[in-house]
C-alpha positions in Angstrom: 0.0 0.0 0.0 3.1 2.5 0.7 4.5 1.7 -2.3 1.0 2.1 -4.4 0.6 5.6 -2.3 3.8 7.1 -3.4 3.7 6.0 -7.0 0.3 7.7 -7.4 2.1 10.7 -5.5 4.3 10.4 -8.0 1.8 10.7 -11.1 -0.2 13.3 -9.8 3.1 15.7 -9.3 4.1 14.4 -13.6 0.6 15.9 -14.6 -0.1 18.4 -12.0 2.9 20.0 -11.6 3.3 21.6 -15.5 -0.3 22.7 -15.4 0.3 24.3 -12.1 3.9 25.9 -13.9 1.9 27.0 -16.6 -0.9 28.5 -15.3 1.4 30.5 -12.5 3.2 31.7 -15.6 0.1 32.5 -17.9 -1.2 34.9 -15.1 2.3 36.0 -13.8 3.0 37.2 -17.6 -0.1 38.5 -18.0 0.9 41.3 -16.0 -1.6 41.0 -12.7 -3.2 44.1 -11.9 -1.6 44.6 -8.3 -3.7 46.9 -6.5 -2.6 49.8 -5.0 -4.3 51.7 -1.5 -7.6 53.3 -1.9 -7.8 56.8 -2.2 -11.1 58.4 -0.8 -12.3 60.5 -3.5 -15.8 62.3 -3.6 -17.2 60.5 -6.1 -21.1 60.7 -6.7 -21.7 57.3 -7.4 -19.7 56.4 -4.4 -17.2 54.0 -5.8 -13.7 54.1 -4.9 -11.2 54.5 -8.4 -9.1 51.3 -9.2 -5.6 52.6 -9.5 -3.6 50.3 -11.7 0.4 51.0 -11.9 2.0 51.0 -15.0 3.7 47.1 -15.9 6.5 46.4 -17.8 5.9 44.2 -21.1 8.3 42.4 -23.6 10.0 45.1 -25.5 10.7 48.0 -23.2 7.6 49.6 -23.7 5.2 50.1 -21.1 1.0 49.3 -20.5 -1.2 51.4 -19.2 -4.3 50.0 -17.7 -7.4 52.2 -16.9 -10.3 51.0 -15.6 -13.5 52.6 -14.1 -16.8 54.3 -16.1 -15.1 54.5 -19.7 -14.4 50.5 -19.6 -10.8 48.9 -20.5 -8.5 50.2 -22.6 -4.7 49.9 -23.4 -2.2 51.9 -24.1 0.9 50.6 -25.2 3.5 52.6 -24.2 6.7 53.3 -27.0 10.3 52.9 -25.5 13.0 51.0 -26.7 15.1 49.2 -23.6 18.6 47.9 -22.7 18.5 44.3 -24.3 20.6 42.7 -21.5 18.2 43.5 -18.8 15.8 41.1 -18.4 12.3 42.7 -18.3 9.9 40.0 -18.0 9.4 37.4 -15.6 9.9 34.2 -18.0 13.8 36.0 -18.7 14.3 36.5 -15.2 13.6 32.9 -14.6 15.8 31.7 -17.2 18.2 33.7 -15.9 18.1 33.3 -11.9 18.8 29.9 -10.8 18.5 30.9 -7.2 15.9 29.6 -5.0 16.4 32.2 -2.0 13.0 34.4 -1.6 16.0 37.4 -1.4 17.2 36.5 -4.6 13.1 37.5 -6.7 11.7 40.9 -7.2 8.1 39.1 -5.8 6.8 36.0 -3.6 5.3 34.7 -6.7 8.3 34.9 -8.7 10.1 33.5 -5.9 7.8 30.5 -6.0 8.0 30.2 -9.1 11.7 29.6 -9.0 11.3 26.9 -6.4 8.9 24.7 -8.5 10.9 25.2 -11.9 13.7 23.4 -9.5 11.6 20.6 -8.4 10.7 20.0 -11.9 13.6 20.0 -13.5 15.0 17.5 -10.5 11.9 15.1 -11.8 13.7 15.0 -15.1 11.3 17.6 -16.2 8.4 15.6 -18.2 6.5 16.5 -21.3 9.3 19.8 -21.0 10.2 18.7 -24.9 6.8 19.4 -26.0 5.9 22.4 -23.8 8.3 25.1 -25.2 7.6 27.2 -22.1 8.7 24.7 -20.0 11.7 23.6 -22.3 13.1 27.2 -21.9 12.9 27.7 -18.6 14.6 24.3 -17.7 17.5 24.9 -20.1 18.5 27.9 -18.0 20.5 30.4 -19.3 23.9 30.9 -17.6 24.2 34.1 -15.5 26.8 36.3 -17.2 29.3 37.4 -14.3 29.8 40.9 -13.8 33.1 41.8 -12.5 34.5 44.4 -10.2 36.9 46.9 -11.0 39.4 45.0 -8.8 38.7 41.4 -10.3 39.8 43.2 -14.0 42.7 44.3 -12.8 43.3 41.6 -11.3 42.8 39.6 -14.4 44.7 41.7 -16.4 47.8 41.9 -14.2 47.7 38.0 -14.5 47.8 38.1 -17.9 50.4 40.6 -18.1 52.2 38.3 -15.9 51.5 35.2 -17.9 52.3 37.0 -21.1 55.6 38.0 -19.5 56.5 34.4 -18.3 56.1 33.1 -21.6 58.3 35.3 -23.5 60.9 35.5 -20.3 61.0 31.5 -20.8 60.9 32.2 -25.0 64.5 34.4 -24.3 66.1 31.5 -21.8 65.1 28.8 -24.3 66.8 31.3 -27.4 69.8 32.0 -25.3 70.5 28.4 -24.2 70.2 27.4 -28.0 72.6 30.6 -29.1 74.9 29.3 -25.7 74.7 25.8 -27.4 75.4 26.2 -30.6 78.5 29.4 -29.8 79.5 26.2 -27.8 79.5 23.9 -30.7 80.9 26.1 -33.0 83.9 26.8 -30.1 84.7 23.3 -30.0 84.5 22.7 -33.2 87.3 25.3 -34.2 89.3 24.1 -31.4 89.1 20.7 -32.1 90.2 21.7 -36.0 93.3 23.3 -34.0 93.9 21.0 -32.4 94.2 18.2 -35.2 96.1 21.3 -37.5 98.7 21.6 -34.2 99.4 17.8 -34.4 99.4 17.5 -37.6 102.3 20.8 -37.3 103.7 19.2 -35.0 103.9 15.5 -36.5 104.9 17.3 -39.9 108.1 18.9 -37.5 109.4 15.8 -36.2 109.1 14.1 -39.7 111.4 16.9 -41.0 113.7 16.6 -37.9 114.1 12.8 -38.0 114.7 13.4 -42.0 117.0 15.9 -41.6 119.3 14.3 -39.0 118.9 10.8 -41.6 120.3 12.9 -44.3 123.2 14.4 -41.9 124.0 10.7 -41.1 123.9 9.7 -44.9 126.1 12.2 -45.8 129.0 11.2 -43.3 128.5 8.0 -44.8 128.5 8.6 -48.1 132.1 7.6 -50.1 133.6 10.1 -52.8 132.6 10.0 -56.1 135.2 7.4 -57.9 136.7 8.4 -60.5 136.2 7.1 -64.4 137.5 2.9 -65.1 136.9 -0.6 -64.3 133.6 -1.3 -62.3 132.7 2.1 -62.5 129.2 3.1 -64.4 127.9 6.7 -64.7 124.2 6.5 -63.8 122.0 9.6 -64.6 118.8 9.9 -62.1 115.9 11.6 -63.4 113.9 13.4 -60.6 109.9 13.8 -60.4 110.7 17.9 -60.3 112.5 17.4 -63.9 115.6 18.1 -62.0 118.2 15.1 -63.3 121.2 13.9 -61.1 124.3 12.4 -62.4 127.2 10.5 -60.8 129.4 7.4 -61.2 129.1 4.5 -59.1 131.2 1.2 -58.7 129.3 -1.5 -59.5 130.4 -3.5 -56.6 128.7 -0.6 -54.2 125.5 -1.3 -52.7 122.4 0.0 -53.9 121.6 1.5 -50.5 124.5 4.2 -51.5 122.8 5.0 -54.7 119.4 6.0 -52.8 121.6 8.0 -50.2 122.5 9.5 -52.9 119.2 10.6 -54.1 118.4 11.9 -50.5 120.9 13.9 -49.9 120.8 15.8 -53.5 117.3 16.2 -53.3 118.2 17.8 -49.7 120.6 20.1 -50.7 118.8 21.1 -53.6 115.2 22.3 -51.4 117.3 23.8 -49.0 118.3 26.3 -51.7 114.3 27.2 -52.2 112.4 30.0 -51.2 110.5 28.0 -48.7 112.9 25.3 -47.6 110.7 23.5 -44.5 108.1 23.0 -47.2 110.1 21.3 -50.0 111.7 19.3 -46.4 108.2 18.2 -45.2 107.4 17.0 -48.7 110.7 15.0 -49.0 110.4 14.1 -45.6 106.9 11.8 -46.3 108.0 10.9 -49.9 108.5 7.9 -50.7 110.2 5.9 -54.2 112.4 3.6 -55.5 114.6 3.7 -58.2 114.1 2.1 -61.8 116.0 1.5 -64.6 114.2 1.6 -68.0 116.9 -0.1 -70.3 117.4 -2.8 -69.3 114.2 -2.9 -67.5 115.0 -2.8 -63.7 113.6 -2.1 -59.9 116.2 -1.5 -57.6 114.2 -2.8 -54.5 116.8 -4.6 -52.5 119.3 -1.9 -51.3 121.7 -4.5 -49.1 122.2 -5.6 -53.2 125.2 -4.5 -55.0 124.4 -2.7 -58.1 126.5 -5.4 -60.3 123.7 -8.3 -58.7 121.0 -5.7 -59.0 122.1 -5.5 -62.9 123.8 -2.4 -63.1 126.8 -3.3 -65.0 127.3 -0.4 -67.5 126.3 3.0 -67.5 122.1 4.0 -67.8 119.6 6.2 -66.7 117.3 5.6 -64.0 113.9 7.4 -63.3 112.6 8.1 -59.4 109.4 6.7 -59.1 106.8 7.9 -56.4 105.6 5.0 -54.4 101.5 5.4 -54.0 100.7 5.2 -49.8 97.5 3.9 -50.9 
């Protein structure tokens, strides 16, 4: 029986309650007549007047409604009002989601309020075929109006914001500039770096080579002079230059590249830029050929008589390739 009591509860509140909603808001938007305190007037047929304030309608204008011997009549008042006031009840409503009485212009507006919010916690029936009702539950959202203080407010936090972001937008620019100064920095030095080695490599070559050929020259026997066992040899250089000088035959083939050397030494030293023509000799490598007969001298422990050097001939200096 509880149960079949508060379903029928239930129903009655479904149909009753939009009636009731409507009809508060047919008469509520009808503009009541609100009457206002009697004035004692000396009226011969004794009837006290009906005063009737004016009421504000849709539209900003304003009715008049007059009453008494001459009948009803309206007068609609012209006007044009501020569009974001809300002048009727139904906007108000949309508007003000409040249920506090202090909150309403009116008790009935008030009450009003309150049963709009029990409806729409029902899920608000038959609202989507009641367009009254489907306005008022989909309530318009209150705009906020803000202080003086809250704008500035506001305003100093985006000023803040916007100066956060392009503080940060500097650090990040600088730490790339930073990064890439860096980058560049180490690049050059390492480049130094491998050119100071390489300097430095280059000017111990020429050192070792240069104390070789002071060795090689101590060494080295005088030229012999012209007869038996003895061969002229003429050396062609890769500069053009050509080199020429007898040789016993029975002398080792290690002589005849000491030879070599030590010309090709004296002769850069006489350049304009003597450490360059040094470095270059001091990474050149070659060995000596004989064209006719056809000949490498490769084994310099070799006398030049095994080696095939018998009689005199020319010989070419040919570059060995380091790859």
């Amino acid at each position: 029986p509880a149960m079949k009591c508060a379903t029928l509860c239930l129903v009655a509140m479904v149909c009753l309650v939009p009636r009731c909603v409507l009809s508060i808001l047919h008469h509520g938007m009808s503009h009541h007549a609100v009457s206002a305190p009697c004035v004692a007037s000396a009226s011969p047929c004794g009837r006290m007047p009906l005063v009737r304030p004016n009421v504000r309608v849709s539209g900003g204008g304003s009715l008049r409604l007059r009453g008494g011997e001459d009948g009803g009549e309206e007068e609609a008042g012209g006007g044009e009002g501020k569009d974001e006031i809300p002048t009727t009840m139904l906007e108000r409503l949309q508007i003000n989601q409040s249920t506090s009485p202090a909150d309403h212009p009116s008790t009935l507006e008030w009450a009003l309020a309150v049963a709009l919010s029990i409806y729409a916690a029902m899920g608000a029936p038959f609202a989507a075929y009641i367009p009254v009702l489907r306005d008022l539950v989909q309530r318009k959202p209150k705009a906020k109006v803000l202080s003086p203080e809250e704008v500035a407010r506001l305003e100093r936090e985006a000023l803040r914001k916007e100066q956060d972001e392009e503080f940060a937008q500097a650090m990040m620019e600088d730490k790339m500039k930073a990064a890439e100064k860096k980058k560049k920095q180490e690049a050059a030095e390492a480049e130094a770096r491998a050119k100071r080695e390489e300097a430095e490599k280059k000017s111990s070559a020429v050192d070792n080579y240069t104390k070789d050929i002071a060795a090689k020259k101590e060494a080295m026997e005088k030229e012999p002079a012209a007869g038996d066992g003895v061969v002229m040899l003429r050396i062609r250089c890769p500069d053009g230059a050509q080199l020429t000088r007898r040789f016993r035959t029975d002398g080792s083939v290690g002589a005849l590249y000491d030879y070599v050397d030590v010309s090709r030494h004296d002769r850069a030293q006489n350049t304009a830029d003597p450490s360059v023509h040094l470095a270059s000799l001091a990474e050149f490598e070659y060995q000596l050929v004989s064209t006719m007969p056809k000949l490498i001298l490769g084994e310099r422990s070799a006398d030049l008589a095994s080696a095939g050097i018998t009689t005199s001939c020319a010989l070419v200096v040919q570059p060995i390739s380091k790859d």
